[in-house]
N, C-alpha and C positions, 0 to 999 in steps of 0.2 A: 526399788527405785528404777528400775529397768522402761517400764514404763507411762513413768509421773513426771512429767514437767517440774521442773525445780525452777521457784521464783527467783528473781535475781532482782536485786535492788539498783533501783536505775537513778541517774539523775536527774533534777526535775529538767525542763527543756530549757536553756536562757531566752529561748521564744517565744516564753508561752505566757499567756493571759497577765498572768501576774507578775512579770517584767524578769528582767534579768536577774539571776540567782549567784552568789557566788559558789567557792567550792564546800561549804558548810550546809549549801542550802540556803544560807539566808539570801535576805535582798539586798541589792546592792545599788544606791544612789546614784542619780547622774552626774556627782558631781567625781566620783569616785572611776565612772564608767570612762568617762572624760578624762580624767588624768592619764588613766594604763593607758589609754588611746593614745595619747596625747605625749606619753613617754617615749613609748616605742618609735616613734618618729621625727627620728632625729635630723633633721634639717628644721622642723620644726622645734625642735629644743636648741638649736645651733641661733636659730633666726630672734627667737624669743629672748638669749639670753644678748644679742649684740642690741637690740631694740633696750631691754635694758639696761643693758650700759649705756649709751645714746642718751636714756631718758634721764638716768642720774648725771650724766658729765654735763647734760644744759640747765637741768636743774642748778644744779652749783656753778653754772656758769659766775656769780659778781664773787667768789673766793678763787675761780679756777682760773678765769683771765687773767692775762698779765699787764692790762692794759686799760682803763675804761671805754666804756663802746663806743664813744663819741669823739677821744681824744683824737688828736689832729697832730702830727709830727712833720713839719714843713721840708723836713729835711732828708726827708726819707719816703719821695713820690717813688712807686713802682719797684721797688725793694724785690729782690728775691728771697727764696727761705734763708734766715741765717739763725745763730743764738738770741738774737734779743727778739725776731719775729718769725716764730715758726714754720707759717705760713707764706713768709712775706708781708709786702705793703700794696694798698691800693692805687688809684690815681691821684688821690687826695691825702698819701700817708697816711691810712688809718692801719692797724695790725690785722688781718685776716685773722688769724684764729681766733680772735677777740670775737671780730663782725660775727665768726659760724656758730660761737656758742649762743650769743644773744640771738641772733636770727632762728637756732633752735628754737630755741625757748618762746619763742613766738609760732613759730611751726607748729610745737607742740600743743600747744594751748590753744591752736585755731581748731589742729584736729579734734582733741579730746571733746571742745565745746560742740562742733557740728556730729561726733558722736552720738553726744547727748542728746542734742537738741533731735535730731533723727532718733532715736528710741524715744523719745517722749511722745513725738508726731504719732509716730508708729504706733506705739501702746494706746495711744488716745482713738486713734483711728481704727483700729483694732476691736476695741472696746465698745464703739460708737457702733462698727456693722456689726459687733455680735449680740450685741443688746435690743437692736432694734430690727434685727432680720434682714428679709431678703430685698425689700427695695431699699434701703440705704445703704448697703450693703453692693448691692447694683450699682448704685449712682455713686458709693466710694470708690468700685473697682475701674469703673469707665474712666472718673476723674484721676486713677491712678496710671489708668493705660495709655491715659493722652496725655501725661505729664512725663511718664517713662517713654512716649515716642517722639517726643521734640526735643528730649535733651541731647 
């Protein structure tokens, strides 16, 4: 043995051709790659988990209110926080914290819809210059670069 090269079993690359390996050797999913990512950074597990709470506390906004979103208390213009209005009151005596849950829940549902609507755009648009190549493709990118420079 003095001298022979001894093989030593290496691991594959997680670089290489055939995507990321875990420690088995096998392959490992993006959705999987994504999560250990996605773990380890915790500001981003900090951020994720108050966004959902946010999204459930306006979700349940008409059992979580204490007040209906509309109702009007004439007697209680410009209120400070106290027990019966967490928040306080408006100009018009309505409950603050009533108004933030319901104005969530409108918040919420503008973003998630323009979400959408923008991957739809995108995917469709997407789909359109890879289908039909390099001049529509052209004429999607130009119509994209003057729509991203006047905004």
């Amino acid at each position: 043995m003095s001298g022979q090269v001894v093989a030593q079993r290496r691991r594959p690359d997680p670089q290489s051709t055939h995507g990321p390996v875990g420690r088995s050797g096998a392959a490992v999913s993006q959705k999987r790659l994504f999560w250990l990512q996605f773990r380890r950074h915790k500001l981003a597990l900090v951020s994720a988990a108050v966004l959902l709470f946010l999204a459930i506390l306006v979700a349940l906004a008409p059992w979580i209110a204490p007040y209906p979103f509309d109702a009007i208390d004439t007697t209680q213009f410009r209120k400070p926080p106290s027990f019966a209005h967490i928040m306080g009151t408006d100009d018009i005596g309505r409950d603050l914290f009533t108004r933030l849950l319901y104005g969530g829940r409108i918040s919420l549902a503008i973003g998630l819809f323009s979400a959408l609507v923008g991957t739809g755009v995108g995917t469709l648009m997407g789909s359109v210059a890879g289908y039909y190549g390099r001049s529509i493709d052209n004429v999607i990118m130009r119509v994209t670069d003057v729509r991203s420079s006047s905004s």
